[in-house]
Each structure stands twice: as C-alpha cells, then as structure tokens.
N, C-alpha and C positions, 0 to 999 in steps of 0.2 A: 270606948276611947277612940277608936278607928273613925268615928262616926262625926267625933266631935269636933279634931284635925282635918278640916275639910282644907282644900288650896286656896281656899282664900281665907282660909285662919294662918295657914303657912304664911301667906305673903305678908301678914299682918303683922304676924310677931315669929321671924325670918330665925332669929336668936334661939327663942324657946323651942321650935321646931327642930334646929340641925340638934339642940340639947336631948330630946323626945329622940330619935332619929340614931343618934348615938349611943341611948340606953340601948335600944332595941336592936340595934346589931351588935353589941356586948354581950350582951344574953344569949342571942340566938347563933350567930355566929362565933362562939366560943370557943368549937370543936370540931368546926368544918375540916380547918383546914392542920394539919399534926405538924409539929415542927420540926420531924425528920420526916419531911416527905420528899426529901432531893438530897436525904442521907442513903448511898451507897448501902444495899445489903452485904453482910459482912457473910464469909463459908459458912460459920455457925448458926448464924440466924436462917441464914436457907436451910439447913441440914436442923435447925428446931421446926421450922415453920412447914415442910415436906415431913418429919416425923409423927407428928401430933400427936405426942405424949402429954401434952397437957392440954384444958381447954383454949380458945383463940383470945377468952377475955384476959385471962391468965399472962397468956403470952405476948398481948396487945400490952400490958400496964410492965413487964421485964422490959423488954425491946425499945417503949415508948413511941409505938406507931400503934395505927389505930385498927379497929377488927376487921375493917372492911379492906384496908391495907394489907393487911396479912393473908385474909381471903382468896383477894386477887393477886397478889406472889402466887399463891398456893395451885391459883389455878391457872396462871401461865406457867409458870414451872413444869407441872404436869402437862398441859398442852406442847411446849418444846417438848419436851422427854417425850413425848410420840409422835409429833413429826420429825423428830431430830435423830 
C-alpha cells in the first residue's frame, strides 16, 4: 500500500490521500494519547498505584489512564519519596 501512495499519487488525487491519511492515524493513533492525561491524581489513586495490590492492566482500565501512565506516577513517586 505504502509503495503505491507515492507524492505524486498524493498531488494527483489530494482528496483520497488526506481520506488514506486519516484512516491511518485512527487506527494507529487511537491509544497514544488517554483522555485523563491532564486529570489531576486523586490521594486514592496514588495510595492504589504506590500499593500494587492488583495488576497495572487492572488498574490502568479502573482509573482509566493508561499502563504506562501509572508506571511512571509509580516511579516518580518513589524517586520523591527518596530524595524527599
């Protein structure tokens, strides 16, 4: 498909391209970015995500942030708490 889309198919048919162009960031970009990623952690969610009583997948789909998001609370958290 990549092969077939060259820039001068683009300039050619401008339309079907931004169409191509915008499946392709729907699919792939779907998950990048969470939509509490500028939602304030709440005490409980710190005091769940510093316990880890349950997996991060677990706690990533409760919370509604992503694993990688919880990850890195997890380990700035802990980084403060020993220089702090």
């Amino acid at each position: 498909m990549a092969a077939k889309h060259t820039k001068a198919w683009r300039r050619k048919y401008p339309e079907k391209a931004r169409e191509i162009q915008a499946r392709h960031n729907a699919k792939y970009y779907k998950f990048q970015f969470c939509p509490n990623s500028r939602k304030p952690y709440t005490d409980e969610e710190i005091e769940a995500i510093l316990n880890k009583s349950i997996p991060d997948k677990q706690l990533a789909d409760i919370l509604g942030r992503s694993v990688k998001a919880i990850e890195l609370k997890r380990h700035f958290m802990k980084k403060e708490r020993k220089s702090g």
